[in-house]
Biopython code that builds the backbone (N, CA, C, O; Angstrom):
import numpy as np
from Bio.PDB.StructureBuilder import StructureBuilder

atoms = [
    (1, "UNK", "N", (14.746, 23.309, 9.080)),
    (1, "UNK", "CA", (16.184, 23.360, 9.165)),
    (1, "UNK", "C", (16.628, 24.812, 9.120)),
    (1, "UNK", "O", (16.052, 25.487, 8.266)),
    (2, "UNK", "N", (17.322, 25.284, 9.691)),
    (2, "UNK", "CA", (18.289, 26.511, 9.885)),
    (2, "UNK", "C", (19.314, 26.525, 9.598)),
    (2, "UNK", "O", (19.944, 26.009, 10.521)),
    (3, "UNK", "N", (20.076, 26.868, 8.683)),
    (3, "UNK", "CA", (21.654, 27.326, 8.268)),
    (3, "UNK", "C", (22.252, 28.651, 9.099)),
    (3, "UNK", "O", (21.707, 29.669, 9.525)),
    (4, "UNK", "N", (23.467, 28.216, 9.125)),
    (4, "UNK", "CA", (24.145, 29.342, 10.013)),
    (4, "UNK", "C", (24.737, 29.878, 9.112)),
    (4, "UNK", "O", (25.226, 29.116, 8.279)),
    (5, "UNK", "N", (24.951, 31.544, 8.894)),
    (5, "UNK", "CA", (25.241, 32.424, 8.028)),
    (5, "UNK", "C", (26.742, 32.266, 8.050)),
    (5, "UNK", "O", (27.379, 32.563, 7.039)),
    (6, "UNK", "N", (27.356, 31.819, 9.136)),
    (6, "UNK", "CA", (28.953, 31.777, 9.617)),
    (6, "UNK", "C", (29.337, 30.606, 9.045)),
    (6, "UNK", "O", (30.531, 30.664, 8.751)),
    (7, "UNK", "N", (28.700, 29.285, 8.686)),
    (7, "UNK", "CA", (28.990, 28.295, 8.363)),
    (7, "UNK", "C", (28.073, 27.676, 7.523)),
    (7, "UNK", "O", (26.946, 27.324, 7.870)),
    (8, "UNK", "N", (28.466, 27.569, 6.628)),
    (8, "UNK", "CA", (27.444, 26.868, 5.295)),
    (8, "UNK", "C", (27.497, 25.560, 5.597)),
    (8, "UNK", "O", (26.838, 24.988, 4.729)),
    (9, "UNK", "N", (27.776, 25.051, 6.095)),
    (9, "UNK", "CA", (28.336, 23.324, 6.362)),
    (9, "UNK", "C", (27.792, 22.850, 7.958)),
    (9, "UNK", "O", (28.211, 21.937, 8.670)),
    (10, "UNK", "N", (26.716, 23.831, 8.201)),
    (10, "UNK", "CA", (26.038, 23.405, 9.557)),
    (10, "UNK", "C", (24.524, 23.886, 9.755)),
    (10, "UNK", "O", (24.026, 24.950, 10.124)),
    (11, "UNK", "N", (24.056, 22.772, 9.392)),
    (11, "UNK", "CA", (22.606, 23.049, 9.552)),
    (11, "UNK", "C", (21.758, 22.736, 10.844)),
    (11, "UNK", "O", (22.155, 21.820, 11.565)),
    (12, "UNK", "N", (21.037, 23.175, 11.062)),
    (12, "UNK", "CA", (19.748, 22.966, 12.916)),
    (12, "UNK", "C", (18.611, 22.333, 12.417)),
    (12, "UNK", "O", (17.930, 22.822, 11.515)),
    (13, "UNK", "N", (18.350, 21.169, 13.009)),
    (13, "UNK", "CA", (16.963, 21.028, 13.079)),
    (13, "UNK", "C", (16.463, 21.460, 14.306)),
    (13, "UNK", "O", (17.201, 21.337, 15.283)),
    (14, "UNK", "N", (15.127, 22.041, 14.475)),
    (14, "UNK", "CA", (14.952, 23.341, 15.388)),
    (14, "UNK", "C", (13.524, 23.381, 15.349)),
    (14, "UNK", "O", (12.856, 22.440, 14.921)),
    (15, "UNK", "N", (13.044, 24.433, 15.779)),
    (15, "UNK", "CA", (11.792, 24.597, 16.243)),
    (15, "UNK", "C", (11.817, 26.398, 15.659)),
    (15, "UNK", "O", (12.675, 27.193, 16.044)),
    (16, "UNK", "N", (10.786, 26.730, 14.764)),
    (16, "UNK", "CA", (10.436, 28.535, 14.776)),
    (16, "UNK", "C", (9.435, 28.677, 15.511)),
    (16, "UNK", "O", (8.584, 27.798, 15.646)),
    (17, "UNK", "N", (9.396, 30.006, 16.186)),
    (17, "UNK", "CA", (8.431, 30.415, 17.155)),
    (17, "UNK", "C", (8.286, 31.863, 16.405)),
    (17, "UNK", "O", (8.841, 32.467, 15.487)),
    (18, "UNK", "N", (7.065, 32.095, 17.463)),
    (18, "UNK", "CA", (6.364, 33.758, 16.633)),
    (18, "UNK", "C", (6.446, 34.092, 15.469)),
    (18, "UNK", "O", (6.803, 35.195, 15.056)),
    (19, "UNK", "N", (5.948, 32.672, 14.513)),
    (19, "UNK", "CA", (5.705, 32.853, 13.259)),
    (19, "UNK", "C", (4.874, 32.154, 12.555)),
    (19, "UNK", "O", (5.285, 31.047, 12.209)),
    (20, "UNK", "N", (3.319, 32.607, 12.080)),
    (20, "UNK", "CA", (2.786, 31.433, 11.378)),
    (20, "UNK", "C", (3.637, 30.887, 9.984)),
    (20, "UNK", "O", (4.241, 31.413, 9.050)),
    (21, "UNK", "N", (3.229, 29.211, 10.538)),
    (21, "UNK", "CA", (3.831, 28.441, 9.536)),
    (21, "UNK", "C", (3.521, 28.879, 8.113)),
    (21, "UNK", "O", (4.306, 28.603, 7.206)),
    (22, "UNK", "N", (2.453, 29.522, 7.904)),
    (22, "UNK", "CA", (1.903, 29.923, 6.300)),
    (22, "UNK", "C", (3.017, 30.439, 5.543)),
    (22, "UNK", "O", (3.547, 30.000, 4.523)),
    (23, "UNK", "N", (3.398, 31.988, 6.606)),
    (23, "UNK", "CA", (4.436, 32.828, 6.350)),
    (23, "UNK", "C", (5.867, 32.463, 6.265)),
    (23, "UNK", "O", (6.790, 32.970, 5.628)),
    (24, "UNK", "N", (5.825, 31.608, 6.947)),
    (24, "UNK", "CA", (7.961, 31.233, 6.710)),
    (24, "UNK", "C", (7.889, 30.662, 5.608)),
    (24, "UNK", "O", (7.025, 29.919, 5.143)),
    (25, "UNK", "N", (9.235, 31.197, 5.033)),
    (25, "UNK", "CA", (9.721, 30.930, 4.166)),
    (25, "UNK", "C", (11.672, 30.239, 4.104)),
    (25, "UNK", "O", (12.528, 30.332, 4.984)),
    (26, "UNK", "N", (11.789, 29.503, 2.507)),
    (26, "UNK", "CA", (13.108, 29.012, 2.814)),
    (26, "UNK", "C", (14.175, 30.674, 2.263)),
    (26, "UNK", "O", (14.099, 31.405, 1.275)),
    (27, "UNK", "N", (14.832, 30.674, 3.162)),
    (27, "UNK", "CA", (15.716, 31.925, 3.028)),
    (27, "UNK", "C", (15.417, 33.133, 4.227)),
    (27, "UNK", "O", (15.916, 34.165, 4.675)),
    (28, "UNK", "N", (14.358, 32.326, 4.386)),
    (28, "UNK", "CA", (14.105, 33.661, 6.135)),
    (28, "UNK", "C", (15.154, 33.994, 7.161)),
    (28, "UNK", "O", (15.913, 33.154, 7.645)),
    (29, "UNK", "N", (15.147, 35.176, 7.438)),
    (29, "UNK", "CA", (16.423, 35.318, 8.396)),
    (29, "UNK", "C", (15.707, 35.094, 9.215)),
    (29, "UNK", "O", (14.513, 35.347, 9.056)),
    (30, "UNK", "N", (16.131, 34.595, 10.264)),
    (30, "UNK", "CA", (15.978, 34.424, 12.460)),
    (30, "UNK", "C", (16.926, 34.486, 12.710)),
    (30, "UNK", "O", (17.996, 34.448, 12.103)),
    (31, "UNK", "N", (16.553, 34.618, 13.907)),
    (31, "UNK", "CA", (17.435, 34.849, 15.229)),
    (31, "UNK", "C", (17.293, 33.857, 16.219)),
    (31, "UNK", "O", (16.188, 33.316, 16.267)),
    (32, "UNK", "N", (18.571, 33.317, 17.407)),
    (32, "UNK", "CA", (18.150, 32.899, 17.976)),
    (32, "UNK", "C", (17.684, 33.072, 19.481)),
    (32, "UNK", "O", (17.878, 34.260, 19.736)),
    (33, "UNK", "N", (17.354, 32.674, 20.185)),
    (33, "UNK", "CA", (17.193, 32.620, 21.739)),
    (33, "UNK", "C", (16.819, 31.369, 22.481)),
    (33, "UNK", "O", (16.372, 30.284, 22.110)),
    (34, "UNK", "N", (17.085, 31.778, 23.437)),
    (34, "UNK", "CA", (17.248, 30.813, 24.142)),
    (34, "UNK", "C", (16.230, 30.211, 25.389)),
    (34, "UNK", "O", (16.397, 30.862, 26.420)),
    (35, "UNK", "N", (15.366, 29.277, 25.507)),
    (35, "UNK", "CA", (14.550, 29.178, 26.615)),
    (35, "UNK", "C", (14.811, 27.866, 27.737)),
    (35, "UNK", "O", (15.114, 26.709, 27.444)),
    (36, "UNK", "N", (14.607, 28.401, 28.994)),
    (36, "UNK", "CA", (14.549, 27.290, 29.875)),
    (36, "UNK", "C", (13.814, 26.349, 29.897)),
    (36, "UNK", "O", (12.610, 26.574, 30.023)),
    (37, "UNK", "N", (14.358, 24.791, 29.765)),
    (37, "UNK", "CA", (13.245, 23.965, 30.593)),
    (37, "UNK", "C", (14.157, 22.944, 31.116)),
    (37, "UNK", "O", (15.097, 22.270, 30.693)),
    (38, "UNK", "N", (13.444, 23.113, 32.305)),
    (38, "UNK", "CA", (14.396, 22.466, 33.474)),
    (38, "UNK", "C", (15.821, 22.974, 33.566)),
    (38, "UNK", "O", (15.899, 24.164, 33.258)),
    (39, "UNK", "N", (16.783, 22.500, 33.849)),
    (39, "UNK", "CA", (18.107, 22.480, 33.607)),
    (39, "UNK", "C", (18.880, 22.757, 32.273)),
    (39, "UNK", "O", (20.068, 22.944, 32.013)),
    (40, "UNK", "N", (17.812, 22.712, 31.584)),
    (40, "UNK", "CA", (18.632, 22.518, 30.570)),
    (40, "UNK", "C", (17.753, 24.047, 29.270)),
    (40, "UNK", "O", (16.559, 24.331, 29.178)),
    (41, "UNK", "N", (19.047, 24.721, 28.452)),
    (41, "UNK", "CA", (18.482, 25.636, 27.893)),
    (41, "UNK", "C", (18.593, 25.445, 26.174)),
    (41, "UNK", "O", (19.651, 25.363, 25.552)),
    (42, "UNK", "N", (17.200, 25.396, 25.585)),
    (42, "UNK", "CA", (16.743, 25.299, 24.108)),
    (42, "UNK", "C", (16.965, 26.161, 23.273)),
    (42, "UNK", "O", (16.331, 27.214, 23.333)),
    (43, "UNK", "N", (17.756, 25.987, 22.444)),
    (43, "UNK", "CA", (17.251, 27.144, 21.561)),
    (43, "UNK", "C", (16.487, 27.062, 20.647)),
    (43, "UNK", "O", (16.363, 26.036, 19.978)),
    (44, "UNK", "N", (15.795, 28.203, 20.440)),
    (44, "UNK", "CA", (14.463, 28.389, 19.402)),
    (44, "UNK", "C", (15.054, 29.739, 18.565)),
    (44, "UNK", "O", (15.787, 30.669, 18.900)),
    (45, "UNK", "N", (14.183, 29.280, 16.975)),
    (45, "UNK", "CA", (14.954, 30.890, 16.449)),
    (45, "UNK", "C", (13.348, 31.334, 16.164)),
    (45, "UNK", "O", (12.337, 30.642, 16.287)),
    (46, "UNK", "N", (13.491, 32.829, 15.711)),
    (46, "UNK", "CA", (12.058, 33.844, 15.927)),
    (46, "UNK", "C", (12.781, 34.130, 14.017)),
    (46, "UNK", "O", (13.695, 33.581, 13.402)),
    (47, "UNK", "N", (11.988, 35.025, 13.721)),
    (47, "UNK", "CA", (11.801, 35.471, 12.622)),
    (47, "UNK", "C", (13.034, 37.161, 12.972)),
    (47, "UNK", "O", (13.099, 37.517, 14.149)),
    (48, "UNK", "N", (13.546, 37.677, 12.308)),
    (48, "UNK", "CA", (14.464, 38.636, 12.824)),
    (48, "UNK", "C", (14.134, 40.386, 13.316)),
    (48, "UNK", "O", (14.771, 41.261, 13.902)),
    (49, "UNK", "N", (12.606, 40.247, 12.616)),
    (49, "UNK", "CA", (11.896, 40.997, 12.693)),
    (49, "UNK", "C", (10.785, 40.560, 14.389)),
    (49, "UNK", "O", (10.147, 41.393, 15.033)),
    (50, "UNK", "N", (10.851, 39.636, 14.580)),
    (50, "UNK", "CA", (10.388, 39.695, 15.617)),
    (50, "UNK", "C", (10.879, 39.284, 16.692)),
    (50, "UNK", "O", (10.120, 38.963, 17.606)),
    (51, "UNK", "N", (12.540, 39.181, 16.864)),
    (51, "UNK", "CA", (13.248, 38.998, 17.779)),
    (51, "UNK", "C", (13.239, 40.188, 18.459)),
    (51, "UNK", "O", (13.901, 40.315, 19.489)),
]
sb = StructureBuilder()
sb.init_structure("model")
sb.init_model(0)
sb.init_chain("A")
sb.init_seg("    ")
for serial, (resi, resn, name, xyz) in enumerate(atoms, 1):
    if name == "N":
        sb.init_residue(resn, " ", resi, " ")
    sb.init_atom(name, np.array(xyz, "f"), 0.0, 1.0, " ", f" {name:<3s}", serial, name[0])
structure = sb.get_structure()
């Protein structure tokens, strides 16, 4: 789950990328971006350090 810093009252269920699972932690900042598939565009968040 992902919390948005702008809104405490909206959480993501989501997908992290470029990060082993070992290492994340709850309170990690990410970032997000955005990827194509098909028509339609996903977002995925990265770690903020590796955005």
């Amino acid at each position: 789950m992902v919390d948005r810093a702008a809104r405490d009252d909206v959480r993501l269920a989501t997908n992290i990328v470029d990060c082993d699972p070992e290492s994340m932690f709850i309170g990690m900042k990410v970032a997000v971006r955005f990827e194509q598939s098909q028509d339609l565009w996903v977002p995925l968040f990265a770690p903020e350090t590796a955005a």
